[in-house]
RODO-2510 file (C-alpha; in nm, 4 decimals, decimal comma):
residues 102
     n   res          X          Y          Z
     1     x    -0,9090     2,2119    -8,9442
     2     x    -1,0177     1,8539    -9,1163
     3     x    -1,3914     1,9093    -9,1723
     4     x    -1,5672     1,5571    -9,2387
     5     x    -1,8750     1,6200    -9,5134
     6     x    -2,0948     1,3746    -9,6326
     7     x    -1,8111     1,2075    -9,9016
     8     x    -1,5282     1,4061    -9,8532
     9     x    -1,3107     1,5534    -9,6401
    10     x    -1,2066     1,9314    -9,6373
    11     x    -0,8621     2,0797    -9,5309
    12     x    -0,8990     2,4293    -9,3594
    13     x    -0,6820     2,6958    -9,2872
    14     x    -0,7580     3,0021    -9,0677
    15     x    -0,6355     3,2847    -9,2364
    16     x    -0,7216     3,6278    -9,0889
    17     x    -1,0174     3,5198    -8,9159
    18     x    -1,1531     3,3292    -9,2014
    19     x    -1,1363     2,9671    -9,2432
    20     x    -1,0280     2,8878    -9,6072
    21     x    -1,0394     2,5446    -9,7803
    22     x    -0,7329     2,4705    -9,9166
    23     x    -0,7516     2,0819    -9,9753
    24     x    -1,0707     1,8230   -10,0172
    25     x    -0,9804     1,4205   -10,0195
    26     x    -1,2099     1,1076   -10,0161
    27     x    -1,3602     1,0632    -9,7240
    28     x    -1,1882     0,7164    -9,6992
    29     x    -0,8917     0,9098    -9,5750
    30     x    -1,0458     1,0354    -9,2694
    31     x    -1,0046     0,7039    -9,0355
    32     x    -0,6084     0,6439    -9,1040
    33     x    -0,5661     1,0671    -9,0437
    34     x    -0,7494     1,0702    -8,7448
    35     x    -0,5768     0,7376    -8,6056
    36     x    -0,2114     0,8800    -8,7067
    37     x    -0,2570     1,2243    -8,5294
    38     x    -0,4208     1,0467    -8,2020
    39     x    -0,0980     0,7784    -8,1968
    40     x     0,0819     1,0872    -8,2359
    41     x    -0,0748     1,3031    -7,9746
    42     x    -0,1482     1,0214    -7,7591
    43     x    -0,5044     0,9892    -7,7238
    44     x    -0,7406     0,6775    -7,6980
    45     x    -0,7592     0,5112    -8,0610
    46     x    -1,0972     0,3652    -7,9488
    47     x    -1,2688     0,6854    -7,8238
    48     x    -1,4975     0,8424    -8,1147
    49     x    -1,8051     0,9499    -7,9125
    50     x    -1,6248     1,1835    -7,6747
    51     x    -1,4056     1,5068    -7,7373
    52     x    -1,0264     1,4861    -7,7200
    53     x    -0,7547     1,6798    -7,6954
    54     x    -0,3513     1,6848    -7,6604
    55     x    -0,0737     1,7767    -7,8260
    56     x     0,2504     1,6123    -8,0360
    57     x     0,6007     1,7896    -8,0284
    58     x     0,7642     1,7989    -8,3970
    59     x     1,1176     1,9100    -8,5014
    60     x     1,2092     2,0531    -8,8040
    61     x     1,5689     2,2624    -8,9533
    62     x     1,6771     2,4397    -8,6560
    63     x     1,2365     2,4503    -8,5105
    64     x     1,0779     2,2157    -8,2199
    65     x     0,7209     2,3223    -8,1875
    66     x     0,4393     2,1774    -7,9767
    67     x     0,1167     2,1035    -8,2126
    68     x    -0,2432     2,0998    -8,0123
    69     x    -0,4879     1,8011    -8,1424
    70     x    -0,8286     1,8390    -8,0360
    71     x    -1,0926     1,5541    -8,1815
    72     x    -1,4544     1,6430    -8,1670
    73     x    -1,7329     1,4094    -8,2899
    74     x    -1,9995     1,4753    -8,5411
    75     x    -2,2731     1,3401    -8,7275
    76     x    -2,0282     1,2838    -9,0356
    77     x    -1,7032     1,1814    -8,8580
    78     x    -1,4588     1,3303    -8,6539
    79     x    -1,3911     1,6818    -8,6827
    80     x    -0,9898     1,7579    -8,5963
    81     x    -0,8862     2,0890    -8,5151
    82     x    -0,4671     2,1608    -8,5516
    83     x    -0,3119     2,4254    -8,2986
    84     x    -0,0319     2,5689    -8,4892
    85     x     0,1943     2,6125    -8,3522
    86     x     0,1035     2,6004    -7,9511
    87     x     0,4733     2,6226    -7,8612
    88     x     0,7768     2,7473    -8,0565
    89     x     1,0849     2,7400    -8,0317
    90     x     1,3766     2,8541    -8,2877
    91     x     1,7443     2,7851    -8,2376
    92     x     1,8408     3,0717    -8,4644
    93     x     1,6276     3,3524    -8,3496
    94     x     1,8676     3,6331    -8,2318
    95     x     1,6696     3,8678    -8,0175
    96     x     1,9198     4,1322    -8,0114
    97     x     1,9620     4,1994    -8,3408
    98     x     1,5774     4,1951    -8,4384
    99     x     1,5111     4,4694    -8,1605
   100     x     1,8125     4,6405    -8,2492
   101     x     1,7857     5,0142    -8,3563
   102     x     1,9054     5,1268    -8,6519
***
């Protein structure tokens, strides 16, 4: 989650159930965060008065996952909510031996 407040911005995780902050930044930030993850999840850059959603796919060491973006407007900016991750995949997990008996 990237909670806009009235001069900053706050970085949330959820964490069992609980949303805990884990970062705060100027709120100057917001504007060029909220621009990057719409180009990336190819939403309208214009739009700020209307919810939003879609997702961005991202590939890492040996992981391609599908991210969710959803972009909801408030009274102090826009409020961005992170699905991770909405689709997995890993190129090294071996079913087999994880279900194996032993």
């Amino acid at each position: 989650h990237i909670q806009p407040e009235k001069n900053r911005i706050e970085i949330l995780f959820r964490v069992d159930k609980k949303l805990e902050k884990i970062a705060s930044y100027p709120k100057t930030a917001l504007p060029s965060l909220s621009e990057y993850l719409k180009k990336a999840a190819r939403l309208n850059l214009q739009t700020q008065d209307i919810p939003q959603s879609g997702y961005f796919k991202f590939s890492g060491d040996n992981v391609n996952m599908e991210i969710g973006v959803s972009i909801l407007p408030t009274f102090s900016g826009e409020r961005i909510l992170l699905d991770v991750p909405r689709r997995i995949d890993i190129d090294w997990f071996d079913e087999e031996a994880l279900f194996k008996p032993i």
